[in-house]
C-alpha positions as CSV (number, residue, x, y, z in Angstrom):
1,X,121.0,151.6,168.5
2,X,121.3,152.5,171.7
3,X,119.7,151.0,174.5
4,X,118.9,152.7,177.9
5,X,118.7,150.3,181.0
6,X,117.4,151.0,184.5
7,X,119.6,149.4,187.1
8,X,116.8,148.7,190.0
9,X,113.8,146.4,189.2
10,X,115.2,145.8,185.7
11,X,118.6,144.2,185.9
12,X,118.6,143.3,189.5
13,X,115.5,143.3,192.5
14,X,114.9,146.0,193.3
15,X,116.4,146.7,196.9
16,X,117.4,150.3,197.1
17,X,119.5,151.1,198.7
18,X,120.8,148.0,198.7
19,X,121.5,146.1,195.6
20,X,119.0,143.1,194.8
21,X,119.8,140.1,193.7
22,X,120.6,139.6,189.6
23,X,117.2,139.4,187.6
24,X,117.1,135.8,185.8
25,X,119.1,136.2,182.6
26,X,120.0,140.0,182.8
27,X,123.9,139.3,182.1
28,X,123.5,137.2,179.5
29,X,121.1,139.7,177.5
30,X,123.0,142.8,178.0
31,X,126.3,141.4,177.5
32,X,124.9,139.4,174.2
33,X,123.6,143.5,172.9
34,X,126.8,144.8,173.6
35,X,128.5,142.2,171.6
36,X,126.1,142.3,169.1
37,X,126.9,146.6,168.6
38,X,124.4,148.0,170.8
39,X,125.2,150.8,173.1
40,X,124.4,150.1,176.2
41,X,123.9,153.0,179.0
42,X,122.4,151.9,182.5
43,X,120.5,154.4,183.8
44,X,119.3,154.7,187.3
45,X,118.0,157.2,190.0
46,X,121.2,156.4,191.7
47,X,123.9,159.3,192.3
48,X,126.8,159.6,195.2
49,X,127.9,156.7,196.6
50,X,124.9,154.6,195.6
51,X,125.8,155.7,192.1
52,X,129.3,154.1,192.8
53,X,128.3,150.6,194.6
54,X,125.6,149.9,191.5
55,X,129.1,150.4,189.4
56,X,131.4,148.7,191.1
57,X,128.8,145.9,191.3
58,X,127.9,145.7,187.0
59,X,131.7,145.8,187.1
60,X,132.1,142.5,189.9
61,X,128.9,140.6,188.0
62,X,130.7,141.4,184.3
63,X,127.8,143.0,182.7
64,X,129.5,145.1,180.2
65,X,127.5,149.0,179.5
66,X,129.4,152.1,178.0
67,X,127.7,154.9,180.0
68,X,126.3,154.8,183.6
69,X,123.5,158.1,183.8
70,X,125.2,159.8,180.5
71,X,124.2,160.3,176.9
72,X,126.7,159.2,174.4
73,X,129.7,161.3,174.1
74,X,128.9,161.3,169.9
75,X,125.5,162.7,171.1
76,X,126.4,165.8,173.6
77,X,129.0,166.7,170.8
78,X,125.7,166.5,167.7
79,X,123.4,168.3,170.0
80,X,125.8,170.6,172.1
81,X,124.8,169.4,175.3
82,X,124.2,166.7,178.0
83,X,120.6,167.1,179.3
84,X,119.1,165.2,182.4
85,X,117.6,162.6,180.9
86,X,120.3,160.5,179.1
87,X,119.3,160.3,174.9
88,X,118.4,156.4,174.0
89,X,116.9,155.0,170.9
90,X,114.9,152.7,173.0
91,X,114.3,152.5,177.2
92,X,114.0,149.1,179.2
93,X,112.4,150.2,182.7
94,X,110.5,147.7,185.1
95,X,108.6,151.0,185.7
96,X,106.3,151.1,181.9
97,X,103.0,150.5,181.7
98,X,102.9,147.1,181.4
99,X,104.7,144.6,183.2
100,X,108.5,144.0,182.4
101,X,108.6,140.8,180.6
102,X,112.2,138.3,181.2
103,X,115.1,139.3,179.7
104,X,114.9,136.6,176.7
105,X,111.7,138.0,175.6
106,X,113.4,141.5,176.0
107,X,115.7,140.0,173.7
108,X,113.1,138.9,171.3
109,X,111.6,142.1,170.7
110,X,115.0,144.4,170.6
111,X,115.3,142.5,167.7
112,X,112.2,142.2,166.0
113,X,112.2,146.0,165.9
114,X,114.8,146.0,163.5
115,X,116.3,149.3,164.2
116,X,119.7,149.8,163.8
């Protein structure tokens, strides 16, 4: 499965273009889905140098991800290209409809969907 993840709001406050502080358990989650065979892309509005210092600050904080803004290298080769808005089985945003629960309960309901 793999699982897109906005960077501002959802893994840490959101302070752009500044970087907030880490959401309550946001590390722990992420790193725990990666371990467990998830892929894990973070996603953001973020290019340039604020693409860089959101980076170079999952990198300092040791949350592990595959991708930053890009599909799966598997899916641009499958599909023939890399579109805009990067391909995920399933998108955690603090910007949905309703609001974004803690990152255990996030947990919680990756798995209870039972997708692999």
């Amino acid at each position: 499965m793999i699982i897109a993840i906005d960077f501002d709001g959802t893994i840490v406050e959101d302070r752009f273009p500044d970087i907030g502080e880490m959401k309550p358990g946001a590390r722990e989650v992420i790193n725990r889905l990666y371990a467990e065979g998830y892929t894990i892309i973070i996603w953001s509005c973020r290019n340039g140098i604020n693409k860089a210092r959101a980076i170079e600050w999952l990198v300092r904080a040791g949350i592990k991800f595959h991708y930053f803004n890009q599909s799966c290298a598997d899916n641009v080769k499958k599909y023939g290209s890399d579109t805009r808005k990067v391909y995920a089985d399933l998108y955690i945003d603090d910007k949905g409809v309703n609001p974004l629960p803690g990152w255990d309960e996030l947990y919680r309901i990756i798995n209870d969907l039972n997708i692999v």
